[in-house]
C-alpha positions as a Markdown table, in Angstrom:
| # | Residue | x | y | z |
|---|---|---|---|---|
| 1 | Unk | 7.7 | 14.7 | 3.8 |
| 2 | Unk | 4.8 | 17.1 | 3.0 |
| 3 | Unk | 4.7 | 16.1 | -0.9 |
| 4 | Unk | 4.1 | 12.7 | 0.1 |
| 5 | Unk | 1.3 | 13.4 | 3.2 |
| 6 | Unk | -0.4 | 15.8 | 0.2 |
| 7 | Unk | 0.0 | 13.2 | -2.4 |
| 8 | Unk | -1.4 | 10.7 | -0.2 |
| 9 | Unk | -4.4 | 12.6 | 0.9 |
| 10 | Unk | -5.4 | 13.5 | -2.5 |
| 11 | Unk | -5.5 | 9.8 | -3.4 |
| 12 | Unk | -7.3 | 8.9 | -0.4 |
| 13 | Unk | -10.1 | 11.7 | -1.5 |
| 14 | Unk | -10.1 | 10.8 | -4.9 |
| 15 | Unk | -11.1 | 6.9 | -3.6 |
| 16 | Unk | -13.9 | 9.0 | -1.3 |
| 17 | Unk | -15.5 | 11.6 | -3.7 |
| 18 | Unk | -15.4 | 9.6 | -7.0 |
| 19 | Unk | -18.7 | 9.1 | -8.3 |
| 20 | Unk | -17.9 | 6.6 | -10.5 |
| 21 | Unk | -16.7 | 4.5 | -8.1 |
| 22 | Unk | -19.3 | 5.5 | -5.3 |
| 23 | Unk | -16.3 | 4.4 | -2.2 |
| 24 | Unk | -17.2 | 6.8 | 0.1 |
| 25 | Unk | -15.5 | 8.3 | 2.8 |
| 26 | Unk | -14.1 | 6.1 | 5.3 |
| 27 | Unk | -15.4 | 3.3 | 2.8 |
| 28 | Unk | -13.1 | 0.7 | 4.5 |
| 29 | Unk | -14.7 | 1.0 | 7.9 |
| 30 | Unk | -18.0 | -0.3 | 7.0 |
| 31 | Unk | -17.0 | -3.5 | 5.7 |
| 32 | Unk | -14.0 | -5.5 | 6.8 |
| 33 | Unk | -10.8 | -5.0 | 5.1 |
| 34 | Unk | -9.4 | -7.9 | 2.8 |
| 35 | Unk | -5.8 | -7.8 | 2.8 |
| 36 | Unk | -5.5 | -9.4 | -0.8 |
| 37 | Unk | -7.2 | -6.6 | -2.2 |
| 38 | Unk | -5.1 | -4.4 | -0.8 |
| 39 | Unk | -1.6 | -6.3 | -1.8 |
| 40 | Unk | -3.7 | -6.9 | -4.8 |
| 41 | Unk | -3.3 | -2.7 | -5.8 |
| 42 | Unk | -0.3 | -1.9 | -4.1 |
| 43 | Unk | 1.8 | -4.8 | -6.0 |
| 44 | Unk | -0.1 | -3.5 | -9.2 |
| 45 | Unk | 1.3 | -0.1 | -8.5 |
| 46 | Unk | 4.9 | -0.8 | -7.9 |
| 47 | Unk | 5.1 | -2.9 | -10.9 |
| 48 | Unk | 3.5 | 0.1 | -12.8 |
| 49 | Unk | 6.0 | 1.9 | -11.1 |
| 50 | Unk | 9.0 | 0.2 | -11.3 |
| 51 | Unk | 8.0 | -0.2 | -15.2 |
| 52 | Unk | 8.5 | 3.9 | -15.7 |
| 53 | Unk | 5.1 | 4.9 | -15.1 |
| 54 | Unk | 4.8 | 8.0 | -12.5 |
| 55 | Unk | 1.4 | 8.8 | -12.3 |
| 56 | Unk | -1.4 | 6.7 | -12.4 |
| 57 | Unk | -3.7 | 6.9 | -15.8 |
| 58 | Unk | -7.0 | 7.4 | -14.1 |
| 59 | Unk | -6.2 | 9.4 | -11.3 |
| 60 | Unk | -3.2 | 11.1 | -12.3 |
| 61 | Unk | -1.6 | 11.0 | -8.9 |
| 62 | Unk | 1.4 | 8.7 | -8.2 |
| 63 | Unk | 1.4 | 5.3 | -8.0 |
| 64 | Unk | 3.7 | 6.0 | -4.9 |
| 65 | Unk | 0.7 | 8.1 | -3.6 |
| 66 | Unk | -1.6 | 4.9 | -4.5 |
| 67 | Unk | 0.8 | 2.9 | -2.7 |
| 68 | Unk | 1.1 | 4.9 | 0.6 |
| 69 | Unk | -2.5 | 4.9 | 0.9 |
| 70 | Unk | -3.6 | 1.6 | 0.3 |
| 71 | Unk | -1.0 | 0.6 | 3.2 |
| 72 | Unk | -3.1 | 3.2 | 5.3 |
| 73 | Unk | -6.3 | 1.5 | 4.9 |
| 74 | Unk | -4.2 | -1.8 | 6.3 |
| 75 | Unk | -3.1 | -0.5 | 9.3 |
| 76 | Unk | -6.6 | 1.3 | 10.2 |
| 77 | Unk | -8.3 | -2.0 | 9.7 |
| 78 | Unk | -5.6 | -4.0 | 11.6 |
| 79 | Unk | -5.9 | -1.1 | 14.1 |
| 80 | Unk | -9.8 | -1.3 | 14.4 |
| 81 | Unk | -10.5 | -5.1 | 14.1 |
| 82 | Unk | -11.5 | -4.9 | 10.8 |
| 83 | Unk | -8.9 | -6.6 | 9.1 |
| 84 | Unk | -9.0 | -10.0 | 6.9 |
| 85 | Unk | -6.1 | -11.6 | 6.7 |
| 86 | Unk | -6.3 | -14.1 | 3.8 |
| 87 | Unk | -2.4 | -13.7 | 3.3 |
| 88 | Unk | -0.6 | -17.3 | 2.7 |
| 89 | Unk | 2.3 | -17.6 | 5.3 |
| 90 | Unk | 5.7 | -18.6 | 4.0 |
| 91 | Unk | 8.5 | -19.4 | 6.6 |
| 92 | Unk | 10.6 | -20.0 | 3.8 |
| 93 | Unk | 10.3 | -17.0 | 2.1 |
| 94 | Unk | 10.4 | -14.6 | 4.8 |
| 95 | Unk | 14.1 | -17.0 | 5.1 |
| 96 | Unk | 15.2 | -16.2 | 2.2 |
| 97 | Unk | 14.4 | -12.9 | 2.0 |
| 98 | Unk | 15.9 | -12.4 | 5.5 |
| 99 | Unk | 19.0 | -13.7 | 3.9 |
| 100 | Unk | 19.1 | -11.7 | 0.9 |
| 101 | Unk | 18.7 | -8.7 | 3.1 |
| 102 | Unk | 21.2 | -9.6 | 5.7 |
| 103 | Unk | 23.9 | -10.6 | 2.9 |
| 104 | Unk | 23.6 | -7.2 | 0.6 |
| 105 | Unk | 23.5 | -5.0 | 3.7 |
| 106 | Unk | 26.9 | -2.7 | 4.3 |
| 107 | Unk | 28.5 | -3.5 | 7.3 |
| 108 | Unk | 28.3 | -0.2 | 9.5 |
| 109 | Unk | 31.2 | -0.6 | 12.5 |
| 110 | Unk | 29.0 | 0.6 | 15.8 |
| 111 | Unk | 30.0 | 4.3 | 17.1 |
């Protein structure tokens, strides 16, 4: 969807031509990318979110916007070697969540 691609973009500028924040464009290519920080923000702006909140206070794009690009800036850094990945594996989560999944999904009879 456009709205989102636009949306998106416009955070992803906003992270480049903020002075106040000095990023940069393309920021997240010259030093390796930690995927904590990244979960770090995009678990921030679901909860923010989720919680009622459209559009984020400082930027006033939405945190759905925030979200999308922060999960760009993953797969470019996985994509270019430049990705850290401090994330703590959990075979028993993934599991459980599996389950959950598995359990609350419809049952669609194949065509």
């Amino acid at each position: 969807p456009r709205v989102a691609l636009v949306q998106e973009a416009a955070v992803l500028g906003l992270g480049a031509d903020c002075p106040a924040k000095a990023y940069g464009r393309w920021n997240w290519r010259d030093d390796p990318v930690d995927a904590e920080t990244y979960v770090g923000a995009i678990e921030r702006h679901l909860t923010l979110w989720a919680a009622g909140e459209d559009l984020d206070e400082q930027s006033g794009v939405s945190h759905l916007a925030h979200i999308r690009a922060c999960c760009a800036i993953l797969l470019d850094a996985i994509d270019v070697g430049a990705f850290l990945d401090g994330r703590k594996a959990s075979a028993e989560t993934i599991r459980i969540l599996k389950a959950y999944d598995a359990s609350s999904m419809p049952v669609v009879p194949a065509a």
